[in-house]
N, C-alpha and C positions, 0 to 999 in steps of 0.2 A: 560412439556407442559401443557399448561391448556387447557380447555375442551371449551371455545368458542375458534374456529379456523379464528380469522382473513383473511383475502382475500391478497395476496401479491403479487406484481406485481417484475418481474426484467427486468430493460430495459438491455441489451448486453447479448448475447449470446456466449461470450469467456470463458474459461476455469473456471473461478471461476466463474462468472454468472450460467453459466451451474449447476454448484459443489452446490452452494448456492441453487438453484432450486429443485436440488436433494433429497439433504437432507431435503427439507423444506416438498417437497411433502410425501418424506417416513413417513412425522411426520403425516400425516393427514390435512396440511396446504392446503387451496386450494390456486395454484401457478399459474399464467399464465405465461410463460417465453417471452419474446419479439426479435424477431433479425431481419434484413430488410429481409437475404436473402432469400427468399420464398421455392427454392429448400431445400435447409439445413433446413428449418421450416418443412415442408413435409417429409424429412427424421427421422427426431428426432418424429413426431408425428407416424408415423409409424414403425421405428427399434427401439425407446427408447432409442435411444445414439445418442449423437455426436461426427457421425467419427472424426471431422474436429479436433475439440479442445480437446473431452475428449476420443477416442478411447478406448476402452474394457471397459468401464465405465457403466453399463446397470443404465437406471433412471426409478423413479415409471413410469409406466403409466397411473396414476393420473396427473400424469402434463401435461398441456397444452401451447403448443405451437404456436406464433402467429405471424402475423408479423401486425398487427394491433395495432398499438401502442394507439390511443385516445382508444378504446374500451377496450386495458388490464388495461391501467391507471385507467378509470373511474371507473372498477368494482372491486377496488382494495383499500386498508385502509394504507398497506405501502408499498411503492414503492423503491427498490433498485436499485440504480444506478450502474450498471457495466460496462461502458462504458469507451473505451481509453478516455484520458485526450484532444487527440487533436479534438475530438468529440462530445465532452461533453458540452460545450456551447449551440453549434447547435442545440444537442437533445432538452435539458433544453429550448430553445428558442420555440417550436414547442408543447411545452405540459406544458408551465408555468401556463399560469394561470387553467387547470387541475388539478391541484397538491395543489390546495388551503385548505387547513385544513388536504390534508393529511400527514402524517409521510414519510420524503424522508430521504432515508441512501445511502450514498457517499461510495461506495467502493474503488474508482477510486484513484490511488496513483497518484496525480502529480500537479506540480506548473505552475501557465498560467502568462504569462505576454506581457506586461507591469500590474504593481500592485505588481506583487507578490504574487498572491492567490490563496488559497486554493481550492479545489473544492467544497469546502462546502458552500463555500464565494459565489462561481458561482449559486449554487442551491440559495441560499438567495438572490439573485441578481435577478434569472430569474424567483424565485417562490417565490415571496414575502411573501406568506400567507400560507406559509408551513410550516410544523414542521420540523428541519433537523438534521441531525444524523449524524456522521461518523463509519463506522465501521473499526478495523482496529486489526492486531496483526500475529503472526507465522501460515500463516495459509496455506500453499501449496495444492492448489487445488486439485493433486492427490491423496494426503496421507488423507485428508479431503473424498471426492468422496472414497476412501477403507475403511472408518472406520472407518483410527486411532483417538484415543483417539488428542484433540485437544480442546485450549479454545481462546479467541477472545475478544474482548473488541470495544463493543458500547458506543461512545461519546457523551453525549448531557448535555446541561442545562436541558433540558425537563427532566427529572426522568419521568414521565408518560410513555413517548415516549423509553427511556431506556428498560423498563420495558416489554414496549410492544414489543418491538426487542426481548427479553429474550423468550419472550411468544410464539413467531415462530420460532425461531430460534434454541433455548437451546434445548437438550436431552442429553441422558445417554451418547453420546459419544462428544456430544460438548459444553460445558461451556462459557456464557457468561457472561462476566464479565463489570460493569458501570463503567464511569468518569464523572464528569462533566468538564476537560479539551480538550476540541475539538479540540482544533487551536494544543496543545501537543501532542495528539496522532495521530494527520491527519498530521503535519509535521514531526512525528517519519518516519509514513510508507512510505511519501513521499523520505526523506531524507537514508533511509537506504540503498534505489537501487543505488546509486551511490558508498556505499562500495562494498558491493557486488561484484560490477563491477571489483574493487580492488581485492576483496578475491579473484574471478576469476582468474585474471591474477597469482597471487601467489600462487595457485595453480600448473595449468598450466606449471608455471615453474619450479616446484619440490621444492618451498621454504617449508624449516620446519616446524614443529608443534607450535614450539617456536618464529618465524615469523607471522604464521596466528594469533596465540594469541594478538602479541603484535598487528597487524591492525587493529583487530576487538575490540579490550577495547579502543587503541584509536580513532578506531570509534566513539564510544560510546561519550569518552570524546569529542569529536571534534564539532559530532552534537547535542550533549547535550547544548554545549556553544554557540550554534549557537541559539537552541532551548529558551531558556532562555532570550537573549538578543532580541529572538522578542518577548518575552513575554510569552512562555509556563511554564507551572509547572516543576521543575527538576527533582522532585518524579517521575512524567510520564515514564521518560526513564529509572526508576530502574524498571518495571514492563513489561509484556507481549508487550504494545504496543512503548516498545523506545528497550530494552536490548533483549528481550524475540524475538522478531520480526529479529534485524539485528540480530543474532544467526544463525537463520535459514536459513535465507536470504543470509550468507555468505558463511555458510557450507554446503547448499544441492546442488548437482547438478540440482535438479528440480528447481531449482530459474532460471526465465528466466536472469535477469541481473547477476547473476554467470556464466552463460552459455555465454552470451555475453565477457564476464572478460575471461572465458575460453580460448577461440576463439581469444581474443585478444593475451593471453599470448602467445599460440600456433604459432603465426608470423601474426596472418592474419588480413588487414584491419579491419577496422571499419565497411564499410559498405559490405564489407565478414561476418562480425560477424552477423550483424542486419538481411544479408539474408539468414542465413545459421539456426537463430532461427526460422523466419516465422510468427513472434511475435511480439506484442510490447512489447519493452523493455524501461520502463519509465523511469529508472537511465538516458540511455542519454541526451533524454530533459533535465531532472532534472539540472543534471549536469553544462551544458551552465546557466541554470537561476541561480543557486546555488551560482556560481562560481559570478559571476555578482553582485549578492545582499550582496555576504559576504565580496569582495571589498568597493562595497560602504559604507554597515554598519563600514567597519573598522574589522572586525572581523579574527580571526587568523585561517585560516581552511590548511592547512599547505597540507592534503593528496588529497583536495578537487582539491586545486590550481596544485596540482601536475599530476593526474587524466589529468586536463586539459591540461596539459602541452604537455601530452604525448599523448594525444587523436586528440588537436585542435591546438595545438600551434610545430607538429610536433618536438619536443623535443626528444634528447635520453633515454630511459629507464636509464641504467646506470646515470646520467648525474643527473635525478631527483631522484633518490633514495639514491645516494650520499648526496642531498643538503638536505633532508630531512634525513636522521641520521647524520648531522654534524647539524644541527639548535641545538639552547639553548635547553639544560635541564631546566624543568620546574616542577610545583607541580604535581604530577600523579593524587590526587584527588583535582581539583581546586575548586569544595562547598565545601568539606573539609574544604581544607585550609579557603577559605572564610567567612566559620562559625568558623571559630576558631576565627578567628581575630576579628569577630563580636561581639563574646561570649567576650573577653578582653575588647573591648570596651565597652561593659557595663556592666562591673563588677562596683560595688559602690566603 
């Protein structure tokens, strides 16, 4: 940490909002935390936890609590977005031009459409004159909120801005680490909740070890090739915020879209699962728009399609998991492959 303590503002007071907060304030950061509802503001300012989202979780009492949103903005240098995805406009609309010069970071995993966009796209949109940042990578709010050892990765062009995240954010127990791939590591995080979803289910149903392995690398491959044809770095997902991320994301129970996959494998509806979390669960959205933009692109997302099938398209289990181990064998590392062929081709 360095020794001037920048001012930081977080709008959303859900579970990693909170977690964020926490930790910021134990560093000596002054934090205001932001959430509309007043009673639950008054609670956290007085018990230092929140029951609602982060239960046994005690937070400094240096942080501040508000539900004053222009007045935590203004007195604040970077402001972190915590905010569901279907909220996030709205807010952004309400404190754009607020936010002028200073550093905004998008924590928010999820794609808005029509477009197609990022949430980061949305901040640059409704806060023209901002600096903006995504944060993103393995980061499970409770295991974060106890301690454990844990590293993260801030995205920006800005290196200044990078830097400055680093400066309140980093300590002995959490590592931040730079990109300047934004659109990579903000469609890794976004993209992963809909495996998850998957790992869930196979779980649930007692599939093997040898099973979850093969969904989760071809996760990997899947949304990597998704990742690339809209234009991200491939390297991204060999790192913390593409590999490092769906990991976690697939194999903890504390992964809200695991928990949702859970719940599904388990027998129960859809919307049994969403209300039995309590939570948003961004893979679903994701999911619908995902499934939509990697048709039109043309693109081959085989588990994505299947997901769907079985979510929205009312389809047998059985039925799509058949068609998907009976599709073509194909290259296992298709940049591999692809740089090989490159490397031939420009041999003299």
């Amino acid at each position: 940490m360095t020794d001037h303590k920048t001012p930081v503002c977080i709008l959303g007071g859900g579970s990693f909002g909170t977690t964020l907060a926490g930790l910021m304030a134990a560093e000596g950061v002054p934090v205001t935390l932001w959430l509309r509802d007043e009673k639950v503001a008054e609670e956290i300012n007085r018990l230092h936890e929140n029951r609602r989202y982060m239960p046994g979780f005690k937070l400094d009492p240096r942080l501040t609590v508000s539900t004053d949103m222009q007045t935590a903005v203004a007195n604040a240098e970077l402001v972190f977005l915590a905010i569901p995805s279907s909220a996030f406009r709205s807010v952004l609309k309400d404190i754009g031009p607020a936010l002028a010069g200073k550093g905004v970071i998008s924590t928010t995993k999820g794609i808005e459409q029509p477009g197609f966009l990022m949430m980061s796209d949305i901040a640059a949109e409704e806060a023209p004159e901002a600096r903006v940042a995504v944060l993103s990578g393995p980061n499970l709010a409770k295991e974060m909120a106890a301690g454990e050892l844990t590293a993260t990765v801030v995205a920006s062009d800005d290196q200044a801005l990078c830097s400055e995240v680093q400066g309140v954010l980093g300590s002995k127990r959490l590592r931040v680490y730079a990109s300047q791939d934004r659109y990579g590591v903000e469609l890794g995080g976004a993209l992963k909740n809909v495996y998850a979803i998957i790992s869930g289910m196979a779980a649930a149903m007692g599939m093997g070890e040898n099973t979850r392995s093969m969904l989760i690398t071809r996760s990997l491959a899947e949304m990597s090739r998704f990742a690339v044809h809209m234009g991200a770095n491939p390297l991204t997902f060999l790192g913390l915020a593409g590999v490092g991320d769906l990991i976690v994301t697939c194999m903890s129970p504390l992964s809200r879209n695991y928990q949702v996959g859970f719940a599904l494998g388990q027998g129960k509806t859809l919307e049994e699962a969403v209300a039995q979390l309590g939570q948003v669960a961004e893979g679903v959205n994701t999911l619908r728009v995902l499934r939509q933009k990697s048709e039109e692109e043309g693109v081959y997302m085989p588990l994505v399609a299947g997901l769907h099938a079985i979510l929205f398209e009312q389809q047998p289990l059985a039925a799509v998991i058949s068609r998907l181990m009976s599709a073509e064998q194909k290259h296992d590392v298709e940049f591999a492959a692809f740089m090989s062929t490159t490397a031939v081709q420009e041999k003299p």
